[in-house]
N, C-alpha and C positions, 0 to 999 in steps of 0.2 A: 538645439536638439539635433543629434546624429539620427543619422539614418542607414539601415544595412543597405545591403545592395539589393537584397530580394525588395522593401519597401521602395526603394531608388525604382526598379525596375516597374513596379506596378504604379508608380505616378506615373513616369513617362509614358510606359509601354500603349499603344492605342489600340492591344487586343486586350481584349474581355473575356470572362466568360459569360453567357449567354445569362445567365440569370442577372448578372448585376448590367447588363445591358439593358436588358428589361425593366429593371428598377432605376436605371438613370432615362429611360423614355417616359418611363411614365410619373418621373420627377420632376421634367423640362423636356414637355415635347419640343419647346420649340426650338432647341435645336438640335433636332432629328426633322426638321421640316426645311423645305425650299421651293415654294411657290412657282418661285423665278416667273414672277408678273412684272412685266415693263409698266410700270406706273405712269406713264408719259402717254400711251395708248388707252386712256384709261380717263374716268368720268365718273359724277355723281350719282349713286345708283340708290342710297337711304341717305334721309336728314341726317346731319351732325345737329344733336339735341343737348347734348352735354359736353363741358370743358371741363378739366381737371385740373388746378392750379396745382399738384403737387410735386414738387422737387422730389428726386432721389431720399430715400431712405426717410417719407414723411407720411405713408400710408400705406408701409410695409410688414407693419409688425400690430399682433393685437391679441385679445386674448377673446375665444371662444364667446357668441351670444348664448346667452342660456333659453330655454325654450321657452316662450309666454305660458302666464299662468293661465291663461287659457285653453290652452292646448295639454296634451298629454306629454308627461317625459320622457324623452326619446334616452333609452340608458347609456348610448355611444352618439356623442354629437359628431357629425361628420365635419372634419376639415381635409380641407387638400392643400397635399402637396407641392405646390404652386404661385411660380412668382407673383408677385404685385397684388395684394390682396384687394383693391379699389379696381380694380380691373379683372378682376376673377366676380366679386361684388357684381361689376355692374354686368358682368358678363350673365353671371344670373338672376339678374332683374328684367333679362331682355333685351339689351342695350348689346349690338350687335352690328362690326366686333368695337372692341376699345382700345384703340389705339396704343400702344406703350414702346419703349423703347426694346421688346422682345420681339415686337413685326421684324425687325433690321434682321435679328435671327433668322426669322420665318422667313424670311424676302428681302434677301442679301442687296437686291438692286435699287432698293430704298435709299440704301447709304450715299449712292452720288446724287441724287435731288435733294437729300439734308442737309449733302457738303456746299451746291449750288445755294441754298437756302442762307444756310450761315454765314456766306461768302457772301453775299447779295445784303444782308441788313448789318453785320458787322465789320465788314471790311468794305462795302459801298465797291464791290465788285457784280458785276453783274445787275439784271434785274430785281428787285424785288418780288417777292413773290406776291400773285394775285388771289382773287378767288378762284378764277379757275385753274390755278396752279394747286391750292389745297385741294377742290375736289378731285382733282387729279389723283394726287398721292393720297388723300385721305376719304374720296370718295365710298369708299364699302364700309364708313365707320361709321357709329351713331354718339360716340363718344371715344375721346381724350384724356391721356393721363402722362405723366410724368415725362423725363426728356425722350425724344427730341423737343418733343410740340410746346413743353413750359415754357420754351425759351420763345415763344411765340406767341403769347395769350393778347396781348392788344390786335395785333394781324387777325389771329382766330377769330376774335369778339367781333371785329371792322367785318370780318367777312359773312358772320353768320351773328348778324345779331337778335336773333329769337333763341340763341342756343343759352340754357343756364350755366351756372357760374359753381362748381361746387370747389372751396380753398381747404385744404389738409395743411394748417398748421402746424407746429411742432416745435417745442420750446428748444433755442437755439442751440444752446449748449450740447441738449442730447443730440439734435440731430447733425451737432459735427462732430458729436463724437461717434455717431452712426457710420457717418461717411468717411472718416480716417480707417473705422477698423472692417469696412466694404472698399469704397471705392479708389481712397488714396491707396491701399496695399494692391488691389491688384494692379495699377497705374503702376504701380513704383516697382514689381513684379522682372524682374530681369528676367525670367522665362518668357514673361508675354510681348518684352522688348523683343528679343530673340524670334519670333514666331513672328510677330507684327514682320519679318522682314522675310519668313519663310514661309508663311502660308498664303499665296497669293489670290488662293481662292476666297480670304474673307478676311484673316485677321489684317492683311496689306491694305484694308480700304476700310476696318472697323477703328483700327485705333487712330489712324489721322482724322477720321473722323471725332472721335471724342477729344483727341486734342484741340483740334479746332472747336468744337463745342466748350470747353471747358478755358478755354484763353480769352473764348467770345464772353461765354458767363461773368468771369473771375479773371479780371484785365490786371497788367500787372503783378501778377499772383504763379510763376512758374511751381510743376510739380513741387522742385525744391524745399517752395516756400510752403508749402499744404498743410504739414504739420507746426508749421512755428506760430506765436503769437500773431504775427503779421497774417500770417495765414486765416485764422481764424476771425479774423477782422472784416478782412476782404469776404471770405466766402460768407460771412452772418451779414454780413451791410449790405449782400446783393441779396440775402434772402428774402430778409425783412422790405428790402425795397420792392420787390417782386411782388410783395403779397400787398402791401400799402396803394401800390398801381393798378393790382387788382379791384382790389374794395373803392378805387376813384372812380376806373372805368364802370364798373356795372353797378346798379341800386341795390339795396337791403334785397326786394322781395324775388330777386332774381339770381342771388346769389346767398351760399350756405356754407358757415364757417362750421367745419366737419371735421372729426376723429373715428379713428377706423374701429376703438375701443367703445365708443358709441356703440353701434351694433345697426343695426336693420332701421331703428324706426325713425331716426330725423330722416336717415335718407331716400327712406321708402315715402316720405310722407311729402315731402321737398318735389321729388321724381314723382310723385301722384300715380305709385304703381304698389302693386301688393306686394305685401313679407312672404319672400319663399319657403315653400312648407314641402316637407319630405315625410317621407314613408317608414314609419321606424318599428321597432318590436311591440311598444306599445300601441301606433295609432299613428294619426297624424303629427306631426310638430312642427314648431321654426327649427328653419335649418340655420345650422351654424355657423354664423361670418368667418369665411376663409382666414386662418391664421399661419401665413405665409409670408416666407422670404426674409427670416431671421438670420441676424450673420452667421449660422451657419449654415442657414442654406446656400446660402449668395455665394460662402467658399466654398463650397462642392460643386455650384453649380461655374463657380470659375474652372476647377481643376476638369470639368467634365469639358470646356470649350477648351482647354491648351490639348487635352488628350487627343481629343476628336481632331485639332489643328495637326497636331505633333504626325496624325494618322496620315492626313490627307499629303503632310510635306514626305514622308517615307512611300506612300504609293507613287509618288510626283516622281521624285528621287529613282524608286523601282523601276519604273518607266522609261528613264534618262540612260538609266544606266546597262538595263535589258536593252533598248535602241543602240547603243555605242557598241553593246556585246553582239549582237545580231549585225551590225554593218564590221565589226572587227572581225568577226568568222566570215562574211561574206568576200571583203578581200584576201582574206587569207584562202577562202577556197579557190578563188580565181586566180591567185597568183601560185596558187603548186603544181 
């Protein structure tokens, strides 16, 4: 597919207009956020109650709960626009916050205790991490969901084991074919190679980050191989293995094999907390399980992280090059 130069210009370009600014914040706040909390200074302040067995692209998609027949019909079910639907879920169950691989957005300085992390149990560099190494970094959460932390569920379990267990399976096939056409494209993304080297302020320490998580996951398995048969071997034999270690480690009644197309009530009932109810034209009703972060969310909200990069490397560059202009007048005035 061609592209003119006016479209050319509005992917790269990192200015907006203010309307569609506003519709990309309140698509993906989280990265319009930055905390900047050293997690290292930091401590367990709520229980971790919940753990979320869920890999990438397995409790992302789903289709609206409809309102109990009990309740009145609400005419416009509300969903949001918003990634991770199990982590939106639990977010309004109460469960506060939920952990996901979009804190790293929120709280860029997360990313070097992940790297120490992964380095420590799959490269046997460094410490291992402890308990108080999790309440550290995952102190202000009451729950857990998909990577970094999957990649850590017997550690989780070791550290906190009153916490339940809830597994988002997903029949394999679809979910690699979820993640060739999400996560293997923007991996493979020669803009975000390109950025990974020029944004120093986040993509420089985001994607060795996922590399390294992804080489640790899926050993022997380069980018390359992601899409070939071989590929598809490797990445299904460590899923299914992931989930089988799960159901060893913890019993039946402490753990709960879940679909996000289920809707409210296993998991309301599992969690021993009530179905959330919203205010609608007719009355009361159940609100609607968040139906978020379909691939085409995930591409837009990829092209929203290379723009907002694209931006930070052009002010960076502004900067460099304003300083060099400023000291090049400077001896030129002193020298006439």
């Amino acid at each position: 597919m061609s592209l003119s130069l006016a479209q050319l210009f509005h992917i790269i370009t990192p200015w907006r207009p203010n309307s569609e600014i506003k519709s990309e914040r309140e698509q993906f706040p989280e990265l319009f956020v930055n905390t900047n909390i050293d997690k290292r200074k930091c401590t367990r302040t709520v229980p971790l109650k919940v753990i979320v067995l869920g890999m990438p692209r397995t409790g992302t998609q789903c289709k609206p709960l409809s309102p109990s027949p009990n309740s009145q019909t609400i005419k416009k079910l509300i969903t949001l626009p918003l990634p991770a639907a199990i982590r939106i879920a639990l977010k309004q169950l109460g469960f506060e916050d939920t952990y996901h691989m979009d804190n790293l957005f929120e709280n860029p300085l997360d990313i070097d205790l992940w790297h120490a992390a992964f380095l420590a149990k799959y490269r046997s560099q460094g410490r291992p991490f402890e308990k108080a190494n999790w309440d550290q970094l995952l102190g202000n959460c009451q729950a857990v969901c998909d990577l970094p932390t999957s990649a850590f569920i017997p550690e989780l379990l070791a550290a906190y084991p009153d916490a339940k267990l809830i597994l988002t399976p997903r029949d394999e096939a679809s979910w690699y074919a979820s993640c060739r056409r999400t996560i293997h494209q923007a991996a493979a993304s020669p803009s975000m190679k390109l950025l990974s080297h020029l944004d120093t302020a986040f993509l420089s320490r985001f994607i060795p980050l996922l590399t390294l998580m992804f080489s640790s996951l899926f050993p022997a398995c380069p980018p390359h191989l992601w899409p070939t048969p071989a590929g598809y071997a490797i990445w299904t034999t460590h899923y299914n293995a992931a989930h089988t270690e799960a159901r060893r480690l913890v019993p039946p009644e402490r753990r709960l094999e879940y679909s996000v197309e289920q809707g409210w009530g296993p998991l309301c009932e599992f969690l021993e907390v009530g179905v959330p109810v919203v205010e609608g034209e007719g009355g009361k009703g159940v609100r609607a399980f968040p139906m978020v972060n379909d691939t085409g969310s995930f591409t837009r909200k990829m092209q929203v992280v290379k723009r907002r990069a694209w931006g930070r490397v052009v002010r960076r560059c502004g900067v460099v090059v304003g300083a060099v202009g400023v000291v090049g007048w400077g001896v030129w005035w002193i020298r006439r």
